[in-house]
C-alpha positions as CSV (number, residue, x, y, z in Angstrom):
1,X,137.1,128.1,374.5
2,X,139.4,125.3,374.1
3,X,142.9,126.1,372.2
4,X,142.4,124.9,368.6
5,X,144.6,123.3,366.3
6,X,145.9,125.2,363.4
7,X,147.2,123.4,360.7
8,X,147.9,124.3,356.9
9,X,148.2,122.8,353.1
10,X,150.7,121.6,350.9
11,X,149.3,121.5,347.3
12,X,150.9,118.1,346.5
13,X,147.7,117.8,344.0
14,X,149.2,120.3,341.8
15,X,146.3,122.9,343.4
16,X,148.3,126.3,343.5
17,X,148.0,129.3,341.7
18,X,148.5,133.2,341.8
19,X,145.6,133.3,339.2
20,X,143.2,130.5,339.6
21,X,142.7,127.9,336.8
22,X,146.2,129.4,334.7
23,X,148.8,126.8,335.4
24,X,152.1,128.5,336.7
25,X,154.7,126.2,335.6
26,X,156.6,128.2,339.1
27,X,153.8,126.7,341.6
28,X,153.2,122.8,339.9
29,X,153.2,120.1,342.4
30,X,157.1,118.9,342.9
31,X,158.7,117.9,346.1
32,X,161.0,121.0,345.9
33,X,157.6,123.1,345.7
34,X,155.6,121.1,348.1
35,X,158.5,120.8,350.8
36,X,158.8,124.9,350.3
37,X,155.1,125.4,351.4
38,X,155.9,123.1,354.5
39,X,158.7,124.7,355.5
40,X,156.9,127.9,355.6
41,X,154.5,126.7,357.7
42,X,156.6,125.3,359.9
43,X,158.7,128.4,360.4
44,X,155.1,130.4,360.6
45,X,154.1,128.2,363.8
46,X,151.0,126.4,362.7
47,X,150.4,123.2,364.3
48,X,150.3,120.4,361.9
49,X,150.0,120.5,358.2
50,X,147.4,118.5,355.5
51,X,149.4,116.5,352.8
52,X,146.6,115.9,350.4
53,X,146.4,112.7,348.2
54,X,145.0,112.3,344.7
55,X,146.0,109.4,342.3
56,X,145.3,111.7,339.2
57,X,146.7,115.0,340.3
58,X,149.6,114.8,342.1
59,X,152.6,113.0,344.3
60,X,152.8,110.1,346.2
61,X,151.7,111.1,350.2
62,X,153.6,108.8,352.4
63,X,156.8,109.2,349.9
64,X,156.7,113.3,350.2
65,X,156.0,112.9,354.0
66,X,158.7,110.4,354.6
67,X,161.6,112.7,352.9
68,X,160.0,115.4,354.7
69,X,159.7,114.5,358.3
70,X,163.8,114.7,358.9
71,X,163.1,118.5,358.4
72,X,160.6,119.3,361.0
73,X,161.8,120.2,364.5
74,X,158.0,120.3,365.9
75,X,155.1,120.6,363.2
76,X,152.9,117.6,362.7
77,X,152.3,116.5,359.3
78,X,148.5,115.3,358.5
79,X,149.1,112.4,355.7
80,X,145.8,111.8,353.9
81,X,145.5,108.5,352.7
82,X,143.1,106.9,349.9
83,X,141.6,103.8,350.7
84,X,141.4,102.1,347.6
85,X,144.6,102.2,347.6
86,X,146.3,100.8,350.5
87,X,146.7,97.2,351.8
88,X,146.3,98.0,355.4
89,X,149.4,95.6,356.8
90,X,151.8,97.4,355.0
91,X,149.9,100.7,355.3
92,X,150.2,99.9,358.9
93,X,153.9,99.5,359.3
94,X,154.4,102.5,356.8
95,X,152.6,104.9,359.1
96,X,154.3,103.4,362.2
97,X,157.3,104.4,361.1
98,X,156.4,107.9,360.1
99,X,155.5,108.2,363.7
100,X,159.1,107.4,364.6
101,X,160.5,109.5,362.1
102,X,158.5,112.8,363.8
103,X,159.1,111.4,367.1
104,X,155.4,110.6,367.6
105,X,153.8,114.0,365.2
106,X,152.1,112.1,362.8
107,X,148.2,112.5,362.1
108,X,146.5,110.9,359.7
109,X,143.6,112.2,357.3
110,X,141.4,108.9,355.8
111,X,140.0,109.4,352.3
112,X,137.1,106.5,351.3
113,X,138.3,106.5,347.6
114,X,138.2,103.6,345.3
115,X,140.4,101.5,343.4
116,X,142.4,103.3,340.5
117,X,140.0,102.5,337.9
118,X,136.8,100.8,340.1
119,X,133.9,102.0,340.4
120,X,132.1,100.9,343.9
121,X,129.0,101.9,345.1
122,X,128.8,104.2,348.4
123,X,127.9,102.0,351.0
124,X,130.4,98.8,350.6
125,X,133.4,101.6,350.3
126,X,132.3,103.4,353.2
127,X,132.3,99.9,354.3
128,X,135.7,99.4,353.7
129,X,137.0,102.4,354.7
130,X,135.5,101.3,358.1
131,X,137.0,98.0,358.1
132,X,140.7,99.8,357.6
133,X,140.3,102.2,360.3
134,X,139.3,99.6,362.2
135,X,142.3,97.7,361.5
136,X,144.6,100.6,361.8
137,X,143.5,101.2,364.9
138,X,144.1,97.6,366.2
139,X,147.2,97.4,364.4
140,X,149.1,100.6,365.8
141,X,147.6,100.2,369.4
142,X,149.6,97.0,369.2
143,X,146.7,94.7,368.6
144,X,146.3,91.4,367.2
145,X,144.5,91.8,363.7
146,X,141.1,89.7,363.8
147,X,138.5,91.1,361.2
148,X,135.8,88.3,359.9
149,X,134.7,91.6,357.4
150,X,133.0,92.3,353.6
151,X,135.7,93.4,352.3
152,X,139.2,92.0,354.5
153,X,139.9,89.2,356.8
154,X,142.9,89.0,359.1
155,X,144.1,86.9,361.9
156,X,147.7,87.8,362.5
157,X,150.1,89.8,365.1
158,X,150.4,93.4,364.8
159,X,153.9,94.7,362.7
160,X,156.8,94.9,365.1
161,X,157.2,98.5,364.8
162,X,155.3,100.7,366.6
163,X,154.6,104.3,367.1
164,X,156.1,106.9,369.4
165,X,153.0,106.3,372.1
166,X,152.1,102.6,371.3
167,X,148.4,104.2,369.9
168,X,147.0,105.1,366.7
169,X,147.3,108.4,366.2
170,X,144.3,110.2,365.5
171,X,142.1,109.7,362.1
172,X,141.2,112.8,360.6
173,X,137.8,112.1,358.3
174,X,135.0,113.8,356.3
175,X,132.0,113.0,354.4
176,X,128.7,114.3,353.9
177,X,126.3,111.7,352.8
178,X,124.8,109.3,355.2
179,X,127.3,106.5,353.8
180,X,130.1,108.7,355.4
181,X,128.5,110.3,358.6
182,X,127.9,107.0,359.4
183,X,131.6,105.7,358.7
184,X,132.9,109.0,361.0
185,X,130.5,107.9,363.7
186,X,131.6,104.4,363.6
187,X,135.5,104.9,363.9
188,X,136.8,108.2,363.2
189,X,138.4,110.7,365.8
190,X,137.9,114.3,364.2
191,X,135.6,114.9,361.6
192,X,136.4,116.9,359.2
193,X,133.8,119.7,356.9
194,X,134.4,121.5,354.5
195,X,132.7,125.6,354.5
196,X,129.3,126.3,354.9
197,X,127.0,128.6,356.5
198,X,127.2,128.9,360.5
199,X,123.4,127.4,360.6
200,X,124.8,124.2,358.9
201,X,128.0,123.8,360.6
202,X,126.1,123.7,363.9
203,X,123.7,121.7,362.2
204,X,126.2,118.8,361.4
205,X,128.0,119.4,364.8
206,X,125.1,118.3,366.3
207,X,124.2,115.2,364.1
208,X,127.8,114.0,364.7
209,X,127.6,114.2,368.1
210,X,124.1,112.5,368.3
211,X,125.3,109.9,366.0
212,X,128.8,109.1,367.4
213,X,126.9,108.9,370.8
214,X,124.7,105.8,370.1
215,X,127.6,104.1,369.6
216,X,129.3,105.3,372.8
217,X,131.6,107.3,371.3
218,X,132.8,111.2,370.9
219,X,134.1,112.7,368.2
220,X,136.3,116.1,367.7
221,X,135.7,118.5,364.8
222,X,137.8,120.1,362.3
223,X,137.0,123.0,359.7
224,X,138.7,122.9,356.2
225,X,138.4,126.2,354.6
226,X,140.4,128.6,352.5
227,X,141.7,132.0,353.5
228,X,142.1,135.3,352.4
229,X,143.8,138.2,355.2
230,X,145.0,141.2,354.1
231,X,145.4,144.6,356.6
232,X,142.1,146.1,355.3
233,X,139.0,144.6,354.2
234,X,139.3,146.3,351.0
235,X,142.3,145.1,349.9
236,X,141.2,141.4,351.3
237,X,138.6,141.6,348.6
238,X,140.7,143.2,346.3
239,X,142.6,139.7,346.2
240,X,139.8,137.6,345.9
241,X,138.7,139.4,342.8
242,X,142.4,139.7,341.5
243,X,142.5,135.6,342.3
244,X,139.4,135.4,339.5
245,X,140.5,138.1,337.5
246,X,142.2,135.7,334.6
247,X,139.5,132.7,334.9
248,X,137.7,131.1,332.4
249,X,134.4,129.3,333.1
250,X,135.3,126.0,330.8
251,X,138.5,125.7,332.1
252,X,137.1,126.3,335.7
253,X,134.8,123.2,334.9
254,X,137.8,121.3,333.6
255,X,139.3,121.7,336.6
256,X,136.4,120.7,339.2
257,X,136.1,117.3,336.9
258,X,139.5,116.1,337.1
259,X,138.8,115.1,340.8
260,X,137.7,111.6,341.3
261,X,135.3,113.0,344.3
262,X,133.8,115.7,341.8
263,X,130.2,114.0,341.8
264,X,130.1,113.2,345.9
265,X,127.5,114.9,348.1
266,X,130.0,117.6,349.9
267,X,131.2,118.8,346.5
268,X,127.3,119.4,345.4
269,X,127.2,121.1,348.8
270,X,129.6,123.4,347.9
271,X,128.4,123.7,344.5
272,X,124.6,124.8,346.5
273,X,126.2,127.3,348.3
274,X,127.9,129.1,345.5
275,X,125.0,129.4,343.6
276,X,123.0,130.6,346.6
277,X,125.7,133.3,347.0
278,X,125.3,136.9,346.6
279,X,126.4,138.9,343.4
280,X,130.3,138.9,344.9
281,X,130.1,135.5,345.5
282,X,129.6,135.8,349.7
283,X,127.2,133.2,351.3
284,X,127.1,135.2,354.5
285,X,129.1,137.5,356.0
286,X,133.0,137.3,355.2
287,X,132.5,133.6,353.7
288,X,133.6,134.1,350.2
289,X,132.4,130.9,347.3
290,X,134.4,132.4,344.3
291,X,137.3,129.9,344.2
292,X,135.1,126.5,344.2
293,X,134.7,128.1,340.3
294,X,137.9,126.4,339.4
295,X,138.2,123.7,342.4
296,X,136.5,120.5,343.4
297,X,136.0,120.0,347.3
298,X,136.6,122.8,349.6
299,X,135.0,125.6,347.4
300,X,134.9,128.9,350.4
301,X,137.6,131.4,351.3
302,X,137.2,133.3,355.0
303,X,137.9,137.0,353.5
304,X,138.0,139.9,355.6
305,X,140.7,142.1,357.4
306,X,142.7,140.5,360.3
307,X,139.9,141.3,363.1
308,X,137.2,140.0,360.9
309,X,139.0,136.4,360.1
310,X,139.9,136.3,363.9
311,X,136.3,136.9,364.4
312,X,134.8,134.0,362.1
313,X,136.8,131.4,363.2
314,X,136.3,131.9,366.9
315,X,132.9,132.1,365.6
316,X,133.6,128.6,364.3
317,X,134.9,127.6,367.6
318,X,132.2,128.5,370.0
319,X,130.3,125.6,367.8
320,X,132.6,123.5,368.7
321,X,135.3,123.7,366.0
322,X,138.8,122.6,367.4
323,X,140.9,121.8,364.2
324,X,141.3,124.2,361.3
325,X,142.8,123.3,358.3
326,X,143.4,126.8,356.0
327,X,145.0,126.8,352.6
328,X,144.9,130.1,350.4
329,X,146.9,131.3,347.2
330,X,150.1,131.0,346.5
331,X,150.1,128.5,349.3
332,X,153.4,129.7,351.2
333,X,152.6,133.4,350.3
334,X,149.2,133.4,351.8
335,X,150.3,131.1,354.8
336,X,153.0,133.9,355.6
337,X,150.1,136.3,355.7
338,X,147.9,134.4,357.7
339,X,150.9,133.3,360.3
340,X,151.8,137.0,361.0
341,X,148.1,138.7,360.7
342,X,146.0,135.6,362.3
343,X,148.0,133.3,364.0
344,X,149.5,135.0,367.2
345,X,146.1,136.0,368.0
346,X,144.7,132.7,368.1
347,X,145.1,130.4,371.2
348,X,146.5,127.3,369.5
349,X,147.9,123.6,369.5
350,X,148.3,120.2,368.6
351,X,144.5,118.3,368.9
352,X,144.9,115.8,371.5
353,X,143.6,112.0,370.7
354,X,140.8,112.0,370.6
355,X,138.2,110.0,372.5
């Protein structure tokens, strides 16, 4: 198999916890907090690192990655950005010079979100969302920006500054309904899923594939999932059910609302699989649904002993899984755990472009 890219989570979106749903005043979203988890990761040797974006929930993106970059000696940094609020120009030049400040180890993960305060039907902001990949693309390849589009039109001369390797770096994207497959097909470079059973996951591989193809195009895939390692699988599950342990359903709820994406097709995806689940919570074997009880999005923990998380995501990877994006609770305790149980085990590295 091909190495894979190993990258991991910094909860700018005020997502972290030692007992999910009960606030820790210790763990809120903050630059000191967030830069902690980074830092660990870094030192931990994963590959590149998601810096999630939500208007509601948590700190500006670019801002956190811009005081962060100085810091990192090699560890890419994943900056999710949200659509609806960007103006691509000056998104354009931001980015570019992100690039420069990592000496060319910036990726970037595209969210179709909407305007603070819009509300837009599916199919013209998937629409837009293609039209700004589109014209990031042309912008950071050093393109001149011509768009005749729905939703922007631009005839002007790329922004002077330019990345490390004159391209765009690569667009990390995700979406379940046919709104967003079709977006990914259309101009993403890895697409991105959240957890689900290995029968889906091949099943969506495969869709991708077909679709990016009729458009003369190939896409790379990525796997966004939570993590729990511990030496024994015992103890493993010991923590998931400690993680739960202080939940309440309401406030659980409270929490899955508060995203702006809590109604979209992958989060009733994840909500399907949870309550197909067994009586722990397990939708097959070492795939573990409890903690999309208190969170909106990526809903599934990999849960086992170090052999048997080695297992499933080489498992993953002979589908054709080359990007992993893992997260787990407390965010630097469990990527400490991960980076010295998993990690050296797994033949890993930075995604190249892809095509």
């Amino acid at each position: 198999m091909k190495p894979c890219e190993v990258s991991w989570f910094s909860a700018l979106c005020d997502d972290d916890y030692e007992f999910l749903g009960v606030p820790d005043p210790s763990l809120r979203a903050s630059y000191e907090h967030c830069r902690n988890i980074v830092l660990t990761a870094e030192k931990g040797g994963f590959d590149n690192i998601l810096l999630p974006s939500g208007y509601t929930l948590g700190i500006d993106t670019v801002a956190f990655a811009a005081a962060i970059a100085p810091q990192l000696k090699r560890m890419r940094l994943l900056v999710a950005v949200r659509c609806g609020e960007v103006w691509p120009p000056q998104l354009a030049r931001q980015l570019a010079t992100l690039d420069r400040m990592l000496e060319g180890r910036l990726t970037i993960n595209i969210i179709s979100s909407e305007m603070p305060g819009e509300v837009l039907a599916s199919a013209p902001r998937y629409g837009r969302t293609v039209e700004i990949m589109k014209l990031l693309k042309a912008s950071l390849n050093g393109e001149r920006l011509k768009l005749e589009g729905q939703h922007y039109r631009f005839d002007l001369d790329p922004p002077g500054i330019r990345t490390v390797s004159g391209r765009c770096p690569p667009l990390y994207f995700g979406g379940l309904s046919e709104d967003a497959r079709e977006a990914a097909a259309e101009a993403a470079d890895v697409y991105l899923m959240w957890p689900d059973r290995m029968d889906e996951v091949k099943s969506i591989i495969a869709d991708m594939t077909a679709r990016a193809a009729r458009r003369g195009r190939t896409l790379k895939f990525g796997y966004r999932v939570h993590v729990i390692v511990r030496e024994t699988e015992a103890e493993a599950r010991a923590a998931a059910r400690r993680l739960l342990s202080r939940l309440d359903d309401g406030a659980g709820e409270a929490i899955r609302k508060r995203s702006l994406d809590h109604a979209s097709v992958g989060v009733r995806r994840q909500a399907e699989i949870r309550e197909a689940a067994d009586d722990e919570g397990f939708a097959e074997e070492n795939l573990w649904t409890g903690i999309g009880r208190a969170r909106s999005g990526c809903g599934a923990a990999i849960v086992g002993n170090p052999d048997q998380v080695l297992k499933k995501l080489n498992a993953y990877r002979a589908l054709g899984i080359e990007a992993f994006i893992l997260s787990g609770y407390p965010h630097a305790a469990e990527c400490d755990l991960f980076a010295r149980h998993v990690l050296p085990r797994l033949d890993h590295g930075p995604l190249n472009q892809a095509g």
